[in-house]
Backbone as a chain_set.jsonl record, in Angstrom:
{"seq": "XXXXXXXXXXXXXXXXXXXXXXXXXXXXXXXXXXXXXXXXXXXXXXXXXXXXXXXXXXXXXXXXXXXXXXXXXXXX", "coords": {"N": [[-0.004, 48.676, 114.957], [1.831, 46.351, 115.996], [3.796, 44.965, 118.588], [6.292, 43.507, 117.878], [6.36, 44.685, 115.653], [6.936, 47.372, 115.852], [9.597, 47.062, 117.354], [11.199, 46.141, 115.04], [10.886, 48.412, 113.879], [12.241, 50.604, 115.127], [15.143, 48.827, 115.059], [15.523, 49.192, 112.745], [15.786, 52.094, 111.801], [17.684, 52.775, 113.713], [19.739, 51.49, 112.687], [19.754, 52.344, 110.271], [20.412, 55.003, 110.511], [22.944, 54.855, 112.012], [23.892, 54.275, 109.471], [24.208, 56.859, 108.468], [21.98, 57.941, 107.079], [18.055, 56.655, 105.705], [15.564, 54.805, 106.757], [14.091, 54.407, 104.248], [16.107, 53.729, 102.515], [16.508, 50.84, 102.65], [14.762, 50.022, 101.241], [13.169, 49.098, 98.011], [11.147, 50.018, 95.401], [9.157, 47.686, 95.417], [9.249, 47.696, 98.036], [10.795, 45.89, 98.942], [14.042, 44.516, 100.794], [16.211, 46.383, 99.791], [18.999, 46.642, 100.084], [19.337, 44.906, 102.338], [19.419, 42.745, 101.02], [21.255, 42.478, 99.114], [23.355, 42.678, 100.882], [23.123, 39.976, 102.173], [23.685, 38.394, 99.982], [26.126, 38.848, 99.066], [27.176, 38.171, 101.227], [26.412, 35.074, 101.446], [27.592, 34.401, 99.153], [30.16, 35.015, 99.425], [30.888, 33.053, 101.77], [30.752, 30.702, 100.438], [33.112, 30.629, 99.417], [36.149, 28.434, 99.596], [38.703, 28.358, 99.429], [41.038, 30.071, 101.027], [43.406, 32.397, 100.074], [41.85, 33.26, 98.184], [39.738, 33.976, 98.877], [40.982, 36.476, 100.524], [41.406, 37.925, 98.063], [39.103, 38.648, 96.928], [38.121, 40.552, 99.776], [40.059, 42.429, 99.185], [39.545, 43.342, 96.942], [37.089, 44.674, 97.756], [37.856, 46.7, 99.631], [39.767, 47.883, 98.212], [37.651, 49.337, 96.396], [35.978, 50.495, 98.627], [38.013, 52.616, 99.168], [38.412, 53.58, 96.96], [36.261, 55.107, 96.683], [36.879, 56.849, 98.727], [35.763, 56.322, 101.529], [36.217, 54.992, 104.647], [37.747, 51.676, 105.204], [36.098, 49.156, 107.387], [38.468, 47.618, 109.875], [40.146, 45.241, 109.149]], "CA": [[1.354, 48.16, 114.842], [2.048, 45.046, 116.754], [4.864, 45.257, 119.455], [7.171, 43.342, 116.936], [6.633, 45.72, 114.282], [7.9, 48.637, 115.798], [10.681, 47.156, 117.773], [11.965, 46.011, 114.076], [11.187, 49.656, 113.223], [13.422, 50.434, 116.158], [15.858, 48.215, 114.942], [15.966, 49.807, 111.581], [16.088, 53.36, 112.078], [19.134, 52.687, 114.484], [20.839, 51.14, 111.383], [20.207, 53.651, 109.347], [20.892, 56.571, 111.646], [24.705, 54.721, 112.208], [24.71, 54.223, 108.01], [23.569, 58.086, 108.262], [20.222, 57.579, 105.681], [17.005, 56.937, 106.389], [15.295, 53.418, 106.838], [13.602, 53.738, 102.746], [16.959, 53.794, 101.79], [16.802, 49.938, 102.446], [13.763, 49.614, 100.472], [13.125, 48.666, 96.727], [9.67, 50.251, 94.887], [8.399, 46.492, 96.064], [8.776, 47.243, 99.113], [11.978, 44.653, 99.55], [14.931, 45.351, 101.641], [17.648, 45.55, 98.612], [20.223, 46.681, 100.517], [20.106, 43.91, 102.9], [19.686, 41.391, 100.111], [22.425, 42.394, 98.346], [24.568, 42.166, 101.699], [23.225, 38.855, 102.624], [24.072, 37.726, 98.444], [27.829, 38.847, 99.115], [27.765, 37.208, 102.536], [26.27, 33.677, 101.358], [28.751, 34.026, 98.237], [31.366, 34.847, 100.574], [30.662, 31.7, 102.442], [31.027, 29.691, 99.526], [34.502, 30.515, 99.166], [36.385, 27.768, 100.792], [40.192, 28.976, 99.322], [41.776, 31.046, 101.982], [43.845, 33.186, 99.159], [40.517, 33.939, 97.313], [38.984, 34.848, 100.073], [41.727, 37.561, 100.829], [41.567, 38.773, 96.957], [38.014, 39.328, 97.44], [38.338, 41.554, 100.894], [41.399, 43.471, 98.778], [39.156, 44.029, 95.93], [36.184, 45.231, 98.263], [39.044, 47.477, 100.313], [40.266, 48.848, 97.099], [36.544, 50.162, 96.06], [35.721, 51.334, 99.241], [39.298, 53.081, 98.876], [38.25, 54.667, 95.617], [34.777, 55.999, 96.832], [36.878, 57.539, 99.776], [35.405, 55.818, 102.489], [37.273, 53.855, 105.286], [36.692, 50.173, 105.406], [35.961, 49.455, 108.816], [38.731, 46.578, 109.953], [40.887, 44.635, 108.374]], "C": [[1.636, 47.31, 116.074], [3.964, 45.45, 117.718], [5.932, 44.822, 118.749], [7.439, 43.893, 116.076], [7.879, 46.836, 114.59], [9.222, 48.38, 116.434], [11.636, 46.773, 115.989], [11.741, 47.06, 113.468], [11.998, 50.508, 113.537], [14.696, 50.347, 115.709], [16.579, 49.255, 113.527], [16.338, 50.637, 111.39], [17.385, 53.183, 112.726], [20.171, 52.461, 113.602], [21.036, 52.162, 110.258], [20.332, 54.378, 109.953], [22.877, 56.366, 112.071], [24.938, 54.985, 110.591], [25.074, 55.801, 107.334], [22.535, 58.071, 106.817], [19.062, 57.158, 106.588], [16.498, 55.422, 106.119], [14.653, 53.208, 105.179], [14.943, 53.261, 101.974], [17.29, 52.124, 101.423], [15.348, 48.997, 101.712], [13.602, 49.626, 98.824], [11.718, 49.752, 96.235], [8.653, 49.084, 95.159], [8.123, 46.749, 97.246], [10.165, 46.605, 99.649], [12.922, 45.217, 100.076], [15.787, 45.383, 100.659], [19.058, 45.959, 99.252], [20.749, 45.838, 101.343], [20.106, 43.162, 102.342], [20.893, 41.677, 99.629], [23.77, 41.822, 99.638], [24.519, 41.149, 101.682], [23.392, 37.555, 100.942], [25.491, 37.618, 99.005], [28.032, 38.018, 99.964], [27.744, 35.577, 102.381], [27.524, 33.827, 99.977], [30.051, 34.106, 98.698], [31.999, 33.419, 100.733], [30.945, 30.74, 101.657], [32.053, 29.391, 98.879], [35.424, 29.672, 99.795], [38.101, 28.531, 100.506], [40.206, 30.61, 100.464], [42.301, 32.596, 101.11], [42.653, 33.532, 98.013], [39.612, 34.763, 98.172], [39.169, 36.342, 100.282], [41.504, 38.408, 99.699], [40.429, 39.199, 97.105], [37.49, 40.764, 98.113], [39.013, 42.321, 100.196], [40.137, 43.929, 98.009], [37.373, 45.162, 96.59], [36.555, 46.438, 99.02], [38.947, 48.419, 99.201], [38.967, 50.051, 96.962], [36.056, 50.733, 97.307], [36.859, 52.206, 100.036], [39.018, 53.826, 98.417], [37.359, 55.764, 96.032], [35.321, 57.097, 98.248], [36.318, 57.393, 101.18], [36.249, 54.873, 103.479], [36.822, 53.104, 105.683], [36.821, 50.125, 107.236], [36.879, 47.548, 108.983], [39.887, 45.891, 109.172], [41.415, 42.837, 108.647]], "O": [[1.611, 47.859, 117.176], [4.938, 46.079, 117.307], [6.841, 45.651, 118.797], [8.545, 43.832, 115.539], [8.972, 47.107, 114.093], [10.087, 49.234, 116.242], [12.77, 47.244, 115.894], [12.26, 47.076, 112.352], [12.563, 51.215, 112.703], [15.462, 51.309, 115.773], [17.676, 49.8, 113.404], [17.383, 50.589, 110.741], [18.312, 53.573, 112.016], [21.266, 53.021, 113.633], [22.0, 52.603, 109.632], [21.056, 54.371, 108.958], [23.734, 57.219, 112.301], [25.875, 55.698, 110.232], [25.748, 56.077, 106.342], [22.844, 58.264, 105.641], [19.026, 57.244, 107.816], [17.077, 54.825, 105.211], [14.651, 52.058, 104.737], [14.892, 52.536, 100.98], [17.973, 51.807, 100.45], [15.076, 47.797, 101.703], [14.215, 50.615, 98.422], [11.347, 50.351, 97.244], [7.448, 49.337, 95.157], [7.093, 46.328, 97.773], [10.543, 46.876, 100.788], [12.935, 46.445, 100.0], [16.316, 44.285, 100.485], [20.117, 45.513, 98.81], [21.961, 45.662, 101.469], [20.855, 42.299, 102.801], [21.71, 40.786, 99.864], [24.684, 41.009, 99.493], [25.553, 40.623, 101.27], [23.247, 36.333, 100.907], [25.989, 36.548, 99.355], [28.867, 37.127, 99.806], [28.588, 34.835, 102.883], [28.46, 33.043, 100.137], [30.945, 33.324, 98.376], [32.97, 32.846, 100.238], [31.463, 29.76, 102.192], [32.231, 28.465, 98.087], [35.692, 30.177, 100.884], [38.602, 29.199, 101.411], [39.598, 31.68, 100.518], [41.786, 33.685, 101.363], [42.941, 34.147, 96.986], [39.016, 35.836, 98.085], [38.307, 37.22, 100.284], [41.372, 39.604, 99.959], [40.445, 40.367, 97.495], [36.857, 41.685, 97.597], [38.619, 43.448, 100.498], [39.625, 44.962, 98.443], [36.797, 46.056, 95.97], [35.672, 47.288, 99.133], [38.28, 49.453, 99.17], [39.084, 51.239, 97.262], [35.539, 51.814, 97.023], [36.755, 52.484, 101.23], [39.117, 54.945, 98.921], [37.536, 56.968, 95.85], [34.565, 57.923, 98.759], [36.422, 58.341, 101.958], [36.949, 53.998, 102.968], [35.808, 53.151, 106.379], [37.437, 50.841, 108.025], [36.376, 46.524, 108.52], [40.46, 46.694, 108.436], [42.158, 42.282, 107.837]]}, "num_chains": 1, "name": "protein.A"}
Protein backbone atom coordinates (compact mmCIF):
# COMPACT_ATOMS: atom_id res chain seq x y z
CA UNK A 1 0.00 0.00 0.00
CA UNK A 2 1.54 3.10 -1.36
CA UNK A 3 1.75 6.15 1.08
CA UNK A 4 -1.28 7.68 -0.87
CA UNK A 5 -3.35 4.77 -0.41
CA UNK A 6 -3.51 4.68 3.11
CA UNK A 7 -3.53 8.33 3.82
CA UNK A 8 -6.94 8.20 1.58
CA UNK A 9 -7.72 5.22 3.85
CA UNK A 10 -7.06 7.65 6.65
CA UNK A 11 -9.13 10.04 5.12
CA UNK A 12 -12.01 7.69 4.84
CA UNK A 13 -12.33 6.00 7.99
CA UNK A 14 -12.33 9.57 9.65
CA UNK A 15 -15.48 10.22 7.51
CA UNK A 16 -17.05 7.44 8.35
CA UNK A 17 -16.26 7.31 12.04
CA UNK A 18 -17.93 11.24 12.14
CA UNK A 19 -21.01 9.63 9.74
CA UNK A 20 -20.77 6.77 12.58
CA UNK A 21 -20.50 3.58 9.77
CA UNK A 22 -17.82 2.04 8.48
CA UNK A 23 -15.78 3.05 5.26
CA UNK A 24 -17.85 -0.15 2.98
CA UNK A 25 -20.71 1.70 3.73
CA UNK A 26 -19.45 4.07 0.88
CA UNK A 27 -18.95 1.26 -1.38
CA UNK A 28 -21.20 -0.34 -4.16
CA UNK A 29 -20.67 -4.45 -4.96
CA UNK A 30 -18.33 -2.68 -7.87
CA UNK A 31 -16.40 -1.46 -5.68
CA UNK A 32 -17.65 2.41 -6.45
CA UNK A 33 -18.07 5.00 -3.86
CA UNK A 34 -22.11 5.40 -4.20
CA UNK A 35 -22.50 7.40 -1.49
CA UNK A 36 -20.16 9.96 -2.63
CA UNK A 37 -21.56 9.83 -6.14
CA UNK A 38 -24.80 10.36 -5.22
CA UNK A 39 -23.59 13.48 -3.06
CA UNK A 40 -21.47 14.84 -5.76
CA UNK A 41 -24.96 14.17 -8.37
CA UNK A 42 -27.03 16.44 -5.84
CA UNK A 43 -24.13 18.87 -5.55
CA UNK A 44 -23.46 19.29 -9.49
CA UNK A 45 -27.44 19.40 -9.83
CA UNK A 46 -27.48 21.80 -7.15
CA UNK A 47 -25.08 23.93 -9.04
CA UNK A 48 -27.16 24.00 -11.93
CA UNK A 49 -29.78 25.78 -10.23
CA UNK A 50 -29.27 29.36 -11.02
CA UNK A 51 -33.01 30.65 -9.42
CA UNK A 52 -32.36 31.77 -5.93
CA UNK A 53 -36.17 30.72 -4.83
CA UNK A 54 -35.58 27.16 -6.26
CA UNK A 55 -32.69 26.84 -4.74
CA UNK A 56 -34.33 27.54 -1.24
CA UNK A 57 -37.36 25.00 -2.17
CA UNK A 58 -34.83 22.45 -2.72
CA UNK A 59 -32.82 22.98 0.84
CA UNK A 60 -36.69 23.05 2.44
CA UNK A 61 -37.51 19.90 0.75
CA UNK A 62 -34.08 18.23 1.80
CA UNK A 63 -34.73 19.86 5.59
CA UNK A 64 -38.17 18.48 5.58
CA UNK A 65 -36.82 14.70 4.86
CA UNK A 66 -34.10 14.90 7.04
CA UNK A 67 -36.95 16.22 9.51
CA UNK A 68 -39.01 13.13 8.87
CA UNK A 69 -36.13 10.53 9.32
CA UNK A 70 -35.51 12.44 12.70
CA UNK A 71 -32.23 13.62 12.10
CA UNK A 72 -30.97 17.29 12.50
CA UNK A 73 -29.87 19.02 9.38
CA UNK A 74 -26.71 20.46 10.17
CA UNK A 75 -27.12 24.51 9.36
CA UNK A 76 -29.34 26.38 7.78
Amino acid sequence: MSKNDFENSRILKSIADALGTEPAAFYTDEGLPSKALEIRELLESFDRITDPSDRRICLDFINSVVARQGAVPDGS
